[in-house]
C-alpha positions in Angstrom: 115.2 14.0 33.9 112.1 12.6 35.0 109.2 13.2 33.4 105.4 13.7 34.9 102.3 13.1 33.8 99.9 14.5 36.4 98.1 17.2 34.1 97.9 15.2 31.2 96.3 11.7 33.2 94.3 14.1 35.0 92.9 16.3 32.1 92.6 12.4 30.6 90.5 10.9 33.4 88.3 14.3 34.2 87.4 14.3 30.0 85.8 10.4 30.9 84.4 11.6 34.6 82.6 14.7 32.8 81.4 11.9 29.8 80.0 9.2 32.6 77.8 12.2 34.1 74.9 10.6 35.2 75.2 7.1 35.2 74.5 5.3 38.5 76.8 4.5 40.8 80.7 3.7 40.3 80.0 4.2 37.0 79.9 7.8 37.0 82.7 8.1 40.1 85.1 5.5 39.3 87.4 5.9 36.7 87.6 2.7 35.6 84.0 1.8 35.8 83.2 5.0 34.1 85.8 4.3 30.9 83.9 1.3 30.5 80.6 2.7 30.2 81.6 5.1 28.4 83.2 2.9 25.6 79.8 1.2 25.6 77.6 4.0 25.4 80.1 5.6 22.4 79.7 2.2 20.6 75.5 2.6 21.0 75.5 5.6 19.8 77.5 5.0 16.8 75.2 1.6 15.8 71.7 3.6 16.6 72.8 6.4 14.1 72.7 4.0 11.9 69.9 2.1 13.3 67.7 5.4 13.2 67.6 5.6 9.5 66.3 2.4 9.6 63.3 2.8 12.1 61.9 6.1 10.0 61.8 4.3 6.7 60.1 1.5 8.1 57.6 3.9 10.0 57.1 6.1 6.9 56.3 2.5 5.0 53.8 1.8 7.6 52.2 5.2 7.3 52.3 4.9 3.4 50.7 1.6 3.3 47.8 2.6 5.8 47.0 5.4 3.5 46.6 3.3 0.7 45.0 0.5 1.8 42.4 2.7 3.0 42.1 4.1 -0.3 42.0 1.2 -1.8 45.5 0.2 -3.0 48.2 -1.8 -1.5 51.5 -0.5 -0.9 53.1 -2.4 -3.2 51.4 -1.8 -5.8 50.7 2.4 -5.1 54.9 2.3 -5.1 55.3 0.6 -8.3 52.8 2.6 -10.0 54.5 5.5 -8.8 57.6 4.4 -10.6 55.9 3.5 -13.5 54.5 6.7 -13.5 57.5 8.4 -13.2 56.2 10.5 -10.0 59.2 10.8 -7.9 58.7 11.4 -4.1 60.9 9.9 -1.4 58.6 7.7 1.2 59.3 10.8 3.3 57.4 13.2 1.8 55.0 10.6 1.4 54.2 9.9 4.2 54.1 13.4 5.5 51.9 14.3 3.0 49.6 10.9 3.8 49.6 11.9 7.1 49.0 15.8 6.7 47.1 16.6 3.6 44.9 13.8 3.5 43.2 15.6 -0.1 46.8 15.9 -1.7 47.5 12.3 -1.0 43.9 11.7 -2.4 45.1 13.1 -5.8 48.1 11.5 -5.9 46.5 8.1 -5.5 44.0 8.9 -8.2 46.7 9.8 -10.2 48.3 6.7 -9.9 45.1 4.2 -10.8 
């Protein structure tokens, strides 16, 4: 008996068509084309995930040490104190707060010299 596979490579190559939405050219009509960039664009997304995590912390740093240096105190220095102090607040809040409540973050620093 021979077997088929008309649904199954079509339901296949539609999933990829319906992914490649979008893109220009081939690359959104053309099977082949499109299962390339597709690929790609799954790897992308996978590394700037990661990637993303990165970016925030180094934009809360960079918020964090503006605050302080404009009260005084380097970064460095405000986060080790912070430690030593035993006040524990992820850069996050941080920098929410630095950015936000300008009198909390005031306090904190205070609290910290």
């Amino acid at each position: 008996m021979r077997v088929k596979h008309a649904v199954s490579s079509k339901k296949r190559k539609k999933k990829v068509l319906e992914a490649a939405k979008g893109y220009w050219g081939e690359r959104s009509k053309k099977f082949r084309r499109a299962v390339e960039t597709v690929k790609r664009a799954l790897s992308y997304a996978y590394r700037d995930r990661r990637n993303k995590k990165r970016e925030f912390r180094s934009l809360w740093i960079t918020r964090i040490n503006a605050a302080s240096t404009e009260r005084g105190i380097p970064y460095r220095t405000f986060i080790h104190k912070l430690k030593e102090k035993n006040i524990i607040l992820s850069r996050d809040i941080l920098a929410k707060i630095a950015a936000e409540h300008a009198e909390a973050f005031d306090k904190i620093v205070e609290t910290v010299k």
